[in-house]
C-alpha positions in Angstrom: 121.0 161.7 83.8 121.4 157.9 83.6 120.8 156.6 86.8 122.8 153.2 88.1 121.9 150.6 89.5 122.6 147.4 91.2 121.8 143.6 89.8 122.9 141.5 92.6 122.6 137.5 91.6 121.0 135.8 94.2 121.5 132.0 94.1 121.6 129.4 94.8 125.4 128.4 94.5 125.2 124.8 93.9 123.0 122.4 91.6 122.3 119.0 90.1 122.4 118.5 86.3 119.0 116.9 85.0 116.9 115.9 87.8 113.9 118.4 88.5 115.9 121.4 87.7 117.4 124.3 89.9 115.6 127.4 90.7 117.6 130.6 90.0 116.9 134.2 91.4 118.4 137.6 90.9 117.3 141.3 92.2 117.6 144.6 90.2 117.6 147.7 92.4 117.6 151.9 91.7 120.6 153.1 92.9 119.2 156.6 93.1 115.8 155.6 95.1 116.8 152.3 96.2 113.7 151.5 94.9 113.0 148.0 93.6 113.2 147.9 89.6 110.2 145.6 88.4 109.4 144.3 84.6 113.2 144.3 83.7 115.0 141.7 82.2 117.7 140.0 83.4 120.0 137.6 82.0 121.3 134.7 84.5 124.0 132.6 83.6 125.1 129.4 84.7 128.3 128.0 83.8 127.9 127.6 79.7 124.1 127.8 79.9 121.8 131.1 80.1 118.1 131.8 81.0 116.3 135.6 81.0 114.1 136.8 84.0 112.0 139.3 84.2 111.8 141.2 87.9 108.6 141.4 89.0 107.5 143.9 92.0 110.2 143.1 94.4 112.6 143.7 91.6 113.2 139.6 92.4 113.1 137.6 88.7 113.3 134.1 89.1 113.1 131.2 86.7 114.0 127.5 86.4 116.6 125.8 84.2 117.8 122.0 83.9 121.5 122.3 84.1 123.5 119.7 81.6 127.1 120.2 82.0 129.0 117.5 82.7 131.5 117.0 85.3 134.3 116.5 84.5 136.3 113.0 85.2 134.7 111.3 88.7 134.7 113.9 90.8 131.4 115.1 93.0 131.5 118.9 91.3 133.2 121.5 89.8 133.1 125.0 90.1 131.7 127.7 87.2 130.6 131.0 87.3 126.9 132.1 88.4 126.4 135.7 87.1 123.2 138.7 86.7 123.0 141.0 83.9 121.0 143.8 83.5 121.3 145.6 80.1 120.0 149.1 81.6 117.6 151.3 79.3 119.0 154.3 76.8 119.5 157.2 78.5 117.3 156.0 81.8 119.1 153.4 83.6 122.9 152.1 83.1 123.7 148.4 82.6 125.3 146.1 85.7 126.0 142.9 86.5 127.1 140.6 89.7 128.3 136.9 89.7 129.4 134.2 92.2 131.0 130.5 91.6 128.9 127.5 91.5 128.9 124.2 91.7 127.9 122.0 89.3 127.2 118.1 90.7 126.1 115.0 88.6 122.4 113.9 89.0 123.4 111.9 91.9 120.0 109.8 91.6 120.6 106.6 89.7 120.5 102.5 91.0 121.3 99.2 89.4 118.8 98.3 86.9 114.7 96.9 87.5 115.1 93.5 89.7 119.4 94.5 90.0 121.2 95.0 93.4 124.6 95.7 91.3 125.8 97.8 89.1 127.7 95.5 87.3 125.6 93.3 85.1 129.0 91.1 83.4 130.1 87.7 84.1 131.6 86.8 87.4 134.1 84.6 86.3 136.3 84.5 83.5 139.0 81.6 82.0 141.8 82.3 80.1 141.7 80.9 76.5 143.7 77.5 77.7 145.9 75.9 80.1 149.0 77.6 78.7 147.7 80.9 78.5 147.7 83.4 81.7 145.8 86.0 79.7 141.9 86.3 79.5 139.7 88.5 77.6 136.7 90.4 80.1 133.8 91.5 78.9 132.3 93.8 81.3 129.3 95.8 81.3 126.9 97.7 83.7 123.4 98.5 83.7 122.4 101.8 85.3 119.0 103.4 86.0 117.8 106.7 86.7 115.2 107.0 89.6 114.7 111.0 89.8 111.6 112.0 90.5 111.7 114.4 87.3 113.6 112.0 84.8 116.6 112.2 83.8 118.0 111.2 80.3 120.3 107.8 81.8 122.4 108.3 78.3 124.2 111.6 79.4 125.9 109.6 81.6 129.3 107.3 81.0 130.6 104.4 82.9 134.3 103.1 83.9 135.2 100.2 85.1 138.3 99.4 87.7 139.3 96.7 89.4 141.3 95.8 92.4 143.3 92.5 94.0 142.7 94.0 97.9 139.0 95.3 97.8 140.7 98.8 98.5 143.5 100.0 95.8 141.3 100.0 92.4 143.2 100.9 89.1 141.0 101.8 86.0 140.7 98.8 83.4 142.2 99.4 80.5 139.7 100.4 77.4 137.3 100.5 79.9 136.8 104.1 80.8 134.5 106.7 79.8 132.2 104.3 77.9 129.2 106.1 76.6 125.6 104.6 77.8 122.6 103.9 75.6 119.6 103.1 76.2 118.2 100.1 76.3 114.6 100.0 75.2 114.8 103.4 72.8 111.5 104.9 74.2 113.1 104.3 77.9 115.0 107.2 79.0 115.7 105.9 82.3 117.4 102.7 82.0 120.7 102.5 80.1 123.6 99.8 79.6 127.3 99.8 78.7 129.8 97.4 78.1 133.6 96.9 77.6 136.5 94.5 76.1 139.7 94.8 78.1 142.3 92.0 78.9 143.7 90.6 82.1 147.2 89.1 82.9 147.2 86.8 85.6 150.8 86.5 85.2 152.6 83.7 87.3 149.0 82.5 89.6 147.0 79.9 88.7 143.6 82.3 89.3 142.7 85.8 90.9 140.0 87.2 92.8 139.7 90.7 91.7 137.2 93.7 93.1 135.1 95.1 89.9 134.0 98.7 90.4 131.7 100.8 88.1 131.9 104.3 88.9 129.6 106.9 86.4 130.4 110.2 85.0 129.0 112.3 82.9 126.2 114.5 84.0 125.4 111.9 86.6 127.6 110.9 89.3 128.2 107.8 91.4 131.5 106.4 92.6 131.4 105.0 96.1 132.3 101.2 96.8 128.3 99.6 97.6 128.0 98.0 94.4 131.6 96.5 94.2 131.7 92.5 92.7 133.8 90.1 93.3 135.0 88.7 90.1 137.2 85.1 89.4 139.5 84.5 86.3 141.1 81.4 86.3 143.3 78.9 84.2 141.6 76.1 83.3 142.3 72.5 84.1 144.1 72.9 87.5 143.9 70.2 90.1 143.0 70.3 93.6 141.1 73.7 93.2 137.9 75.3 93.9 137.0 78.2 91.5 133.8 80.2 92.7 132.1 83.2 91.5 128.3 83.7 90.9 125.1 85.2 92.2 122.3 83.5 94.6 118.7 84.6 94.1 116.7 85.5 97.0 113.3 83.6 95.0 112.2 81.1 97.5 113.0 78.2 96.1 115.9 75.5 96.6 116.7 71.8 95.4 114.6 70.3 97.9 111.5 72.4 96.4 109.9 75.6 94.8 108.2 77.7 98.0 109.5 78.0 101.5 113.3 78.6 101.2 113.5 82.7 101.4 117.3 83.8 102.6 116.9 83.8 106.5 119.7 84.8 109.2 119.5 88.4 110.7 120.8 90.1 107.3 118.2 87.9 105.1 115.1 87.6 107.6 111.9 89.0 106.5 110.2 91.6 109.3 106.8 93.4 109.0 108.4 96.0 107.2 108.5 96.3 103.8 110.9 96.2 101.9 112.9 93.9 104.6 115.1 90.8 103.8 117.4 90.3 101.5 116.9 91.5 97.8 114.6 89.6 95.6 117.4 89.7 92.8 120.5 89.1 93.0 121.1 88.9 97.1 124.3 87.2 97.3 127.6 87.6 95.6 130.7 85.6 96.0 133.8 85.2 94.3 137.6 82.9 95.4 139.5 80.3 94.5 141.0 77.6 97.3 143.9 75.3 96.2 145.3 72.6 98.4 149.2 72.3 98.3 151.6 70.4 97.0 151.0 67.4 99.3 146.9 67.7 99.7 147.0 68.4 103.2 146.2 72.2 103.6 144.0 74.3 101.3 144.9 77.4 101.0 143.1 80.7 99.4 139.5 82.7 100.2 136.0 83.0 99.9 134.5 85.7 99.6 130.6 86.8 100.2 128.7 90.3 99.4 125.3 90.0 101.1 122.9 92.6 99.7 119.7 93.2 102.3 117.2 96.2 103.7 117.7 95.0 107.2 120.2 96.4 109.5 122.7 94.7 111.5 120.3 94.1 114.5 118.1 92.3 111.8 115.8 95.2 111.7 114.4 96.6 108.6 115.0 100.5 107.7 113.8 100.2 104.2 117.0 101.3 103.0 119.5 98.8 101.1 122.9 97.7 102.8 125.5 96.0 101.6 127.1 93.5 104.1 130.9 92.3 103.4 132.1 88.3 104.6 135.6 87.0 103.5 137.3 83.7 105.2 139.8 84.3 107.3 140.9 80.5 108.3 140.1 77.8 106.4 138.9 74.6 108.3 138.1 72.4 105.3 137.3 72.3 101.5 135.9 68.5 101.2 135.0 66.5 97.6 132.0 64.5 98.0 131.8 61.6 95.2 133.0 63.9 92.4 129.8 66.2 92.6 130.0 68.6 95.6 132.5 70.3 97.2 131.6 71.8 100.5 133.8 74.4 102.3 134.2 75.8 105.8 136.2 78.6 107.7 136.5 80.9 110.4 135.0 84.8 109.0 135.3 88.7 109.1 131.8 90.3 108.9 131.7 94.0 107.5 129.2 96.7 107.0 130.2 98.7 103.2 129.3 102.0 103.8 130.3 105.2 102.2 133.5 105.7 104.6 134.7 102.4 104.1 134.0 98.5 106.1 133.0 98.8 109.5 133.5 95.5 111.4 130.7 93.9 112.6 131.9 90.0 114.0 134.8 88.2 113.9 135.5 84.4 114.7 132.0 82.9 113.1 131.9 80.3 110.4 131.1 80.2 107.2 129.9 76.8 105.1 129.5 77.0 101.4 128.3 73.7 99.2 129.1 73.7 95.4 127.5 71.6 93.2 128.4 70.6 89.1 125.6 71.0 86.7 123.6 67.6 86.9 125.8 66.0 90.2 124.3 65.0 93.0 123.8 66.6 96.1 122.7 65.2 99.2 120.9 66.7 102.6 121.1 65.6 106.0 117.7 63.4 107.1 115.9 64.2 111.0 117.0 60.4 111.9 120.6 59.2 111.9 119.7 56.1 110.3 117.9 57.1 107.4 119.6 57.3 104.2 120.7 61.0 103.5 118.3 62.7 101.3 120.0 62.9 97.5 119.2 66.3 95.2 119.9 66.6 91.8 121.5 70.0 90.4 119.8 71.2 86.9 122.1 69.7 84.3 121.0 72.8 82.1 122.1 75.0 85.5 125.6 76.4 86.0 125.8 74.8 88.9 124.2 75.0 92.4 125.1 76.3 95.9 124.6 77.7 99.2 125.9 79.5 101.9 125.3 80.1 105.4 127.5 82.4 107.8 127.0 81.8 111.7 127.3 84.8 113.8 130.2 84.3 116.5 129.7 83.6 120.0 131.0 86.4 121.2 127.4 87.7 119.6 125.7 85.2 121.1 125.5 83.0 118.1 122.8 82.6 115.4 122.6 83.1 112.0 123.9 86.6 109.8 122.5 84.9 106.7 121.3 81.7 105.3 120.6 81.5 101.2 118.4 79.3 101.2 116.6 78.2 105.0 113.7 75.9 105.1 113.0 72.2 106.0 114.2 68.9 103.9 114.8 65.8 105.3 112.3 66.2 108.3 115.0 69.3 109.5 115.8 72.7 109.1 118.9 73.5 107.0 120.2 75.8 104.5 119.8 74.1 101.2 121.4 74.5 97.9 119.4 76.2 94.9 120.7 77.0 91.0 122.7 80.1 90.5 121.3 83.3 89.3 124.7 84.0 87.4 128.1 83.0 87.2 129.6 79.0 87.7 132.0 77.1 89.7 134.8 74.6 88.9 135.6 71.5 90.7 138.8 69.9 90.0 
């Protein structure tokens, strides 16, 4: 007499590809004794990929497989089918099987690159090829890294690339989806780039601000909006205009010297924690364009200001990185001084990014920003009004200086969220413009 039995598969029912691997269990039993069936084998399958057990006392077999199925498109999972079989044994014990769905995730365990707060590692601002021409060419690229304990393999991932006028609605750029990533030092497993050619229209405008999102795919998954960029492309040779988009370094060091100018304000602070403060690399994006109208009386556009930092709102370290949102909601003033620097003020909307969306944090503080052209002067405010103002000098190899400092509302008591660059010159304590870490500005 053949006698059944029972293989009953017993998870888990969900799983990362790559990463450290997923344990996977199954238990053959004697349907006759209901005895446990050890040293059998049993096949597990997972999706399109297979392991054998063999059952030891318990009749439990269990073994350990890196799953490597992509997902498919963006999404967090998909489902497959976990199943047991047993084979049975001539003429002793007949063949069964069980199965169950499971979910299949991408290695959610990736960052931005070594000494990278974004994900997006291409320009931040783009011309179109001339004055007559509303059409520019963007080359966009990303750099991703993978941080699992384990190791991963960063290649078996893709990128895509999407954009967005509002921050919110993102489309998917055209010939920029799906890109395969390599590596980018061959014996490096872990850190991988891509990159991408697509075209832009700016039809009727004079410039766009535009939202650059890289979401990954693959058999690793990322596609929430904490890395998002803001992004300029412009025609060139407009007048009246500030164009603006570009990266600050968090490296200590500013015009008015090389030591002492760390980003400061609750969101850039340093606290006995570490990490704390804003990010070494990469701690400050921005991105606009303001034009005054027709008759130079009222200039009209945005600013906007991505804030990258391990502190909390309360100006509190957690060791985990945050990504803070500021856009200009009023414009007071965008001012030339003697054909060099432009400086800019307005009334601002403070935001957490989290994974749900902006939560509002302050609304009503200013914001100042000072731009400065590659080898124009730039002057500071001195501790005595009759002293001349201090004058700086912006690396003519640079693309251009700036700074940025956004006062907290006093509704919150005032203060500072962040400074750029905060340290003494000129006998006071100011924020003070340093080079840019990517990107440029035009003055016109």
């Amino acid at each position: 007499m053949i006698r059944p039995t029972t293989v009953t598969y017993m998870g888990p029912l969900s799983g990362f590809d790559l990463g450290c691997g997923t344990t996977f269990s199954a238990k053959l039993t004697d349907n006759v004794t209901g005895l446990p069936m050890g040293g059998a084998s049993i096949l597990i399958t997972i999706g399109s990929q297979s392991m054998t057990v063999v059952t030891d006392g318990t009749g439990m077999g269990t073994g350990t497989m890196v799953l490597t199925q992509p997902v498919p498109g963006y999404q967090p999972s998909y489902a497959v089918t976990a199943s047991a079989q047993y084979a049975g044994q001539t003429g002793l014990y007949a063949a069964s099987s069980s199965s169950n769905n499971f979910s299949i995730s991408g290695d959610p365990s990736l960052l931005p690159g070594i000494n990278a707060s974004t994900l997006y590692t291409g320009s931040r601002f783009f011309w179109t090829t001339s004055s007559t021409s509303s059409t520019a060419t963007l080359t966009l690229s990303a750099t991703i890294r993978d941080v699992s304990p384990c190791g991963g393999n960063i290649s078996k991932a893709n990128v895509s690339f999407w954009i967005s006028t509002d921050g919110n609605n993102f489309s998917p750029v055209p010939n920029a989806q799906n890109v395969p990533v390599g590596l980018v030092t061959p014996t490096d497993p872990s850190t991988g780039a891509a990159s991408a050619i697509s075209q832009y229209n700016l039809g009727k405008n004079p410039s766009a601000q535009l939202w650059v999102r890289v979401t990954v795919g693959g058999e690793y998954h990322y596609s929430a909006d904490t890395y998002d960029v803001p992004v300029t492309i412009a025609i060139p040779g407009q007048l009246n205009t500030l164009l603006a988009g570009g990266s600050l370094n968090n490296d200590g060091a500013s015009l008015a010297g090389s030591s002492g100018f760390n980003a400061s304000g609750y969101l850039g602070a340093l606290t006995s924690s570490t990490p704390s403060g804003a990010l070494p690399a990469d701690e400050a994006d921005f991105g606009g364009q303001v034009t005054y109208n027709n008759k130079g009386t009222n200039p009209q556009g945005q600013l906007t200001l991505t804030i990258h930092s391990y502190n909390k709102p309360d100006g509190t370290s957690d060791g985990t990185e945050h990504s803070y949102f500021v856009k200009s909601n009023s414009i007071s003033e965008m001012t030339l001084h003697n054909g060099d620097t432009v400086t800019f003020s307005s009334k601002t909307n403070v935001y957490e990014m989290t994974p749900d969306g902006k939560v509002g944090l302050d609304g009503g503080g200013v914001m100042q920003f000072t731009f400065t052209r590659p080898g124009g002067a730039y002057y500071v405010t001195t501790s005595t009004g009759t002293a001349a103002p201090l004058q700086l000098t912006c690396p003519s190899t640079s693309n251009g200086c700036a700074s940025v400092v956004v006062f907290r509302s006093s509704g919150l008591g005032g203060g500072v969220w962040f400074s750029s660059a905060w340290g003494t010159a000129g006998g006071l304590d100011q924020t003070i413009s340093k080079t840019l870490a990517s990107g440029t500005t035009s003055i016109n």
